[in-house]
C-alpha positions as a Markdown table, in Angstrom:
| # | Residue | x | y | z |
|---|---|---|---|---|
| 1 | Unk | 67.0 | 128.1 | 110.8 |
| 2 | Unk | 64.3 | 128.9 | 113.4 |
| 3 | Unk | 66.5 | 131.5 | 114.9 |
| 4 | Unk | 66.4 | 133.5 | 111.8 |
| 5 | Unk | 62.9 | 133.7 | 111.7 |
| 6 | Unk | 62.8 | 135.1 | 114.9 |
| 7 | Unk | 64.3 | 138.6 | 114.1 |
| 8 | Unk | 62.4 | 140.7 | 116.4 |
| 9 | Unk | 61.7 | 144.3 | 115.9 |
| 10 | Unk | 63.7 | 145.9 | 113.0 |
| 11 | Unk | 61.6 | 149.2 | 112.4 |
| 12 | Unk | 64.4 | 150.5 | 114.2 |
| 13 | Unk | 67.1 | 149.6 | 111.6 |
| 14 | Unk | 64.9 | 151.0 | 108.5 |
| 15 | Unk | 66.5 | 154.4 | 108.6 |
| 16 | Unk | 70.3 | 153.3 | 108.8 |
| 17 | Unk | 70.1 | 150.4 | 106.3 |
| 18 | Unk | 67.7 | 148.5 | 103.6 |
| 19 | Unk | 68.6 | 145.2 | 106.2 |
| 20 | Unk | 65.2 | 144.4 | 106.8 |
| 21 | Unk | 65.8 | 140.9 | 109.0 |
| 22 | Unk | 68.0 | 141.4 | 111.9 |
| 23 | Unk | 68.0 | 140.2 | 115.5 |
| 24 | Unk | 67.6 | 142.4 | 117.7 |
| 25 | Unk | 70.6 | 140.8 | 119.9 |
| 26 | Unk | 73.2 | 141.1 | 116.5 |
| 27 | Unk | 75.5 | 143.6 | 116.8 |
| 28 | Unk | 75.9 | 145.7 | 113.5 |
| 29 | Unk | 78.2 | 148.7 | 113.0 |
| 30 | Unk | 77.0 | 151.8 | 111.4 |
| 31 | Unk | 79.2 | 151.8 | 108.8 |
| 32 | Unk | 78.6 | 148.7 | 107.1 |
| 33 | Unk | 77.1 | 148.6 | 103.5 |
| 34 | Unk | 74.1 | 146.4 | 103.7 |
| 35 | Unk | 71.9 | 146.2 | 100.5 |
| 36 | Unk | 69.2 | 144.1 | 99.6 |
| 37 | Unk | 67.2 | 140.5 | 101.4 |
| 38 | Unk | 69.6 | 140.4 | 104.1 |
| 39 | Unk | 68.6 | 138.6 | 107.0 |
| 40 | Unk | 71.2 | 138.4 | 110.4 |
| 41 | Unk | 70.1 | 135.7 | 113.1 |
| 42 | Unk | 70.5 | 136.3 | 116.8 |
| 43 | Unk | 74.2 | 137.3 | 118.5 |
| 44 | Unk | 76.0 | 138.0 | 115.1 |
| 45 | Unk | 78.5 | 140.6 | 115.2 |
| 46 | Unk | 79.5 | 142.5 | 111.8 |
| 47 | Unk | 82.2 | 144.3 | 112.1 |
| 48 | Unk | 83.2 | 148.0 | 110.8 |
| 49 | Unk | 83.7 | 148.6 | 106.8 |
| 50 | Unk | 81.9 | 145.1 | 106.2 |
| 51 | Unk | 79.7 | 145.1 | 103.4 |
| 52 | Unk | 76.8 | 142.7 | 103.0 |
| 53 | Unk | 75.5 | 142.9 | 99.3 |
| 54 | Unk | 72.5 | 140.9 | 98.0 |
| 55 | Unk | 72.4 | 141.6 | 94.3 |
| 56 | Unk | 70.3 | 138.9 | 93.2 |
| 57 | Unk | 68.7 | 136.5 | 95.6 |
| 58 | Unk | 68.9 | 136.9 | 99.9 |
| 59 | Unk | 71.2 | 136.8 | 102.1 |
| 60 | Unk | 70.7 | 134.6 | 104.8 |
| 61 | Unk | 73.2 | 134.9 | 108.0 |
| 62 | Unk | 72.9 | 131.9 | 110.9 |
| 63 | Unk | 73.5 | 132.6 | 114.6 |
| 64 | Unk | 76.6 | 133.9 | 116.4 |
| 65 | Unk | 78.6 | 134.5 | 113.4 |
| 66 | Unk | 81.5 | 136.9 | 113.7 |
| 67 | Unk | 81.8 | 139.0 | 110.4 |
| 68 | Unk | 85.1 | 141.2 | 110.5 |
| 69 | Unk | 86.1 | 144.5 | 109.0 |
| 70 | Unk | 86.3 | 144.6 | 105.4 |
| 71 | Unk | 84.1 | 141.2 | 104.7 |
| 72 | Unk | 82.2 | 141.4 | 101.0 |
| 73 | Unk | 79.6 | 138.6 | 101.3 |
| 74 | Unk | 77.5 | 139.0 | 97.7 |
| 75 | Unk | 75.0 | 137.5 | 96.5 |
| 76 | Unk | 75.2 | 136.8 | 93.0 |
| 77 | Unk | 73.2 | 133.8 | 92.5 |
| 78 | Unk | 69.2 | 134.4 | 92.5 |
| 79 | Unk | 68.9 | 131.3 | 95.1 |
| 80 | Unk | 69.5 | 132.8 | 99.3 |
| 81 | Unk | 72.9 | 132.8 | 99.9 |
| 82 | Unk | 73.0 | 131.4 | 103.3 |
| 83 | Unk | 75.7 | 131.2 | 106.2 |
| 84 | Unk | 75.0 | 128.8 | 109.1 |
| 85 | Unk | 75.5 | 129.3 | 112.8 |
| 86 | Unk | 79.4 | 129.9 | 114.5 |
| 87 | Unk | 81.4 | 131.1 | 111.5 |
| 88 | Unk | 84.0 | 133.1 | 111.8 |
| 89 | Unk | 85.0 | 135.4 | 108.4 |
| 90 | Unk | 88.0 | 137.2 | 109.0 |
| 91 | Unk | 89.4 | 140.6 | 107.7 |
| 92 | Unk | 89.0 | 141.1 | 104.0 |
| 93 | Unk | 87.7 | 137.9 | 103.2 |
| 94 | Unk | 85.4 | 137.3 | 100.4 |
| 95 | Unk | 82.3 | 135.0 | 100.3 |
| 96 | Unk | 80.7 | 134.9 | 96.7 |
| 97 | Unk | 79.7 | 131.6 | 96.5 |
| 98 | Unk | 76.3 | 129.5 | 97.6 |
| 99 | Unk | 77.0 | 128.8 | 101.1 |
| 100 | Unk | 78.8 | 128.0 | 104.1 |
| 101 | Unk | 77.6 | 125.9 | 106.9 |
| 102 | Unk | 78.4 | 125.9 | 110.4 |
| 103 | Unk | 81.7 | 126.3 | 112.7 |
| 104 | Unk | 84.1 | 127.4 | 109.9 |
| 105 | Unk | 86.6 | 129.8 | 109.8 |
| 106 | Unk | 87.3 | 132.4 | 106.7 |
| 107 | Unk | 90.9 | 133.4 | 107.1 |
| 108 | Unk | 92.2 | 137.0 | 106.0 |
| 109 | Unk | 92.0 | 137.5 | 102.6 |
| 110 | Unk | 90.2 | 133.6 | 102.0 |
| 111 | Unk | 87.9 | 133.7 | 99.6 |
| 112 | Unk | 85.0 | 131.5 | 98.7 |
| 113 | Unk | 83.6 | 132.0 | 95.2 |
| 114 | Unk | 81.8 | 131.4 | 92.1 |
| 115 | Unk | 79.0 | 128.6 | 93.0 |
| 116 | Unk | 81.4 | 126.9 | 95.7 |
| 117 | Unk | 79.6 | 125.9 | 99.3 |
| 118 | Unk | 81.5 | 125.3 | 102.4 |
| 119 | Unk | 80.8 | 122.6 | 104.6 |
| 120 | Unk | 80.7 | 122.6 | 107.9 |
| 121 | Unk | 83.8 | 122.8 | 110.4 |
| 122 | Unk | 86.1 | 123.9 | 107.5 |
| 123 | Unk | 89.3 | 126.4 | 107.4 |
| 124 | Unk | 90.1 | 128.3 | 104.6 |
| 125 | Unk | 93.1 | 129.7 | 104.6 |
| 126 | Unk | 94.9 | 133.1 | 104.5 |
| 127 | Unk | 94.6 | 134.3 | 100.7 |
| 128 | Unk | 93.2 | 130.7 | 99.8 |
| 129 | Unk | 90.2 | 130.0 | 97.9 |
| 130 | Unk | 87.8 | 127.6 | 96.6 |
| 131 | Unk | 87.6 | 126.4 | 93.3 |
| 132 | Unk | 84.5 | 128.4 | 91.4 |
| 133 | Unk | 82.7 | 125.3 | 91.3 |
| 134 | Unk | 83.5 | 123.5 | 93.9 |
| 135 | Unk | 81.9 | 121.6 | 97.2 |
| 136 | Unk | 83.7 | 121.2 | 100.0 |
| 137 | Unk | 83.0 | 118.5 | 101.5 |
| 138 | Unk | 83.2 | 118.8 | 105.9 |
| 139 | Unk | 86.3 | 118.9 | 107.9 |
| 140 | Unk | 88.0 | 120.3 | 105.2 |
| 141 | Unk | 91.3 | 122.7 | 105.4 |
| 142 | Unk | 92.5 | 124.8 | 102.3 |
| 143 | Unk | 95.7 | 126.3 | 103.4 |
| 144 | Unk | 99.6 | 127.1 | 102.1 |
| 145 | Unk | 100.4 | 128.4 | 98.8 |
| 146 | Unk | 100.6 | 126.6 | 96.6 |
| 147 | Unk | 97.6 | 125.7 | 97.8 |
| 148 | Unk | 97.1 | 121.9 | 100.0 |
| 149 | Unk | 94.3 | 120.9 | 101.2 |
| 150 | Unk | 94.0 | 117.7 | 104.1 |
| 151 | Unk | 91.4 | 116.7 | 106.1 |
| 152 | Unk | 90.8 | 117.4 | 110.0 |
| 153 | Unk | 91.4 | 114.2 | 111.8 |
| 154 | Unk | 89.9 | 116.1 | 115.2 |
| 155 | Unk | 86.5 | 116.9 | 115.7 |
| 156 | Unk | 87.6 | 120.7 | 116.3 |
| 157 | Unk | 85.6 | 120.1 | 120.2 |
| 158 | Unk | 87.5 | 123.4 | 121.3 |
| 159 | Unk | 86.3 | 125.8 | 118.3 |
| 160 | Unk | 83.0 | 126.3 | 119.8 |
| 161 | Unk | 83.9 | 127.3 | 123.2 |
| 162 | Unk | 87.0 | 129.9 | 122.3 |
| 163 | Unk | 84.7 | 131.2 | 119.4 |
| 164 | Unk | 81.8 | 131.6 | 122.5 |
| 165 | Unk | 84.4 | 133.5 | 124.4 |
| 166 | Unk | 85.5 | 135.8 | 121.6 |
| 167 | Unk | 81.9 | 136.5 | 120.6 |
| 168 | Unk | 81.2 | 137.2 | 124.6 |
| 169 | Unk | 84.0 | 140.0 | 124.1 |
| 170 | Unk | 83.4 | 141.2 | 121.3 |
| 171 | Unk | 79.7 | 142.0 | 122.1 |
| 172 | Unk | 81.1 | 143.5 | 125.2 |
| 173 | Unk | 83.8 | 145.4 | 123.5 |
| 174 | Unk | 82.6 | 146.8 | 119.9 |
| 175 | Unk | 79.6 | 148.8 | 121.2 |
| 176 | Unk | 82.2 | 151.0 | 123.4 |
| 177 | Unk | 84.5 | 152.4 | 120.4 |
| 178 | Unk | 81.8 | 151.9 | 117.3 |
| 179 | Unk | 78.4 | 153.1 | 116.8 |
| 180 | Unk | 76.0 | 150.5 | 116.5 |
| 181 | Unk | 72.7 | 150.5 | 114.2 |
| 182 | Unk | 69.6 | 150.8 | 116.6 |
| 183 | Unk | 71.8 | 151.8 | 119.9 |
| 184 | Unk | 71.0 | 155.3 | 120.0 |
């Protein structure tokens, strides 16, 4: 969590967006609805069309997360909402729920809801979800429909390094066809 109190300066941001917490190294497209306590931490990427929504309590965003287009992440719940380091949350996925730790992946359309948490190195699957109440417990995988669920037997040692590599393009790539906020 000490990256994300290390935001840097932000004055540039005020104009584009009420985020009032965000790293100077995340990369944020223009067009993404943020409203409310939202606080990004250092080489997170949110992608276009995302929108990052904290209705009642903060939203609090780890390191080198990658957020793609057409996220909703809201914050219902009047405790921070917070989402740990090397997530990945693909396309139209839904996070309403209390938490997700680190090094898990969202898949299209997965949703986590209601006052469900994610643990840490878990996959939930295309158009899966958790139950509203629900704590996943690590190394967990939601996936098929009807919906399984099994537990990872690996300790997942080559997530970190191909999500580093897809991070490392996208923060190469995104700024060249998007507008960023604070690149003009």
């Amino acid at each position: 969590m000490k990256d994300l109190t290390l935001m840097g300066d932000v004055s540039r941001l005020e104009s584009h967006t009420q985020c009032n917490h965000a790293s100077v190294s995340a990369l944020v497209c223009k067009n993404t609805i943020l409203e409310g306590d939202i606080r990004i931490g250092n080489g997170t990427v949110v992608h276009i069309d995302a929108s990052i929504i904290a209705k009642n309590g903060p939203i609090i965003i780890g390191t080198n997360n990658i957020i793609s287009d057409r996220v909703k992440i809201v914050n219902n719940h009047t405790t921070p909402l917070v989402i740990g380091d090397n997530n990945q949350i693909e396309t139209d996925a839904v996070i309403e729920g209390r938490g997700i730790g680190h090094k898990n992946v969202v898949q299209v359309r997965g949703k986590v809801v209601g006052t469900s948490t994610l643990g840490n190195n878990c996959v939930v699957g295309v158009m899966c979800e958790t139950d509203p109440s629900e704590n996943v417990p690590d190394n967990t995988i939601l996936f098929g429909n009807p919906q399984s669920r099994r537990t990872r037997s690996d300790n997942n040692a080559e997530y970190l390094e191909v999500h580093n590599k897809h991070l490392q393009y996208v923060h190469e790539m995104l700024p060249r066809y998007n507008a960023i906020i604070g690149a003009e």
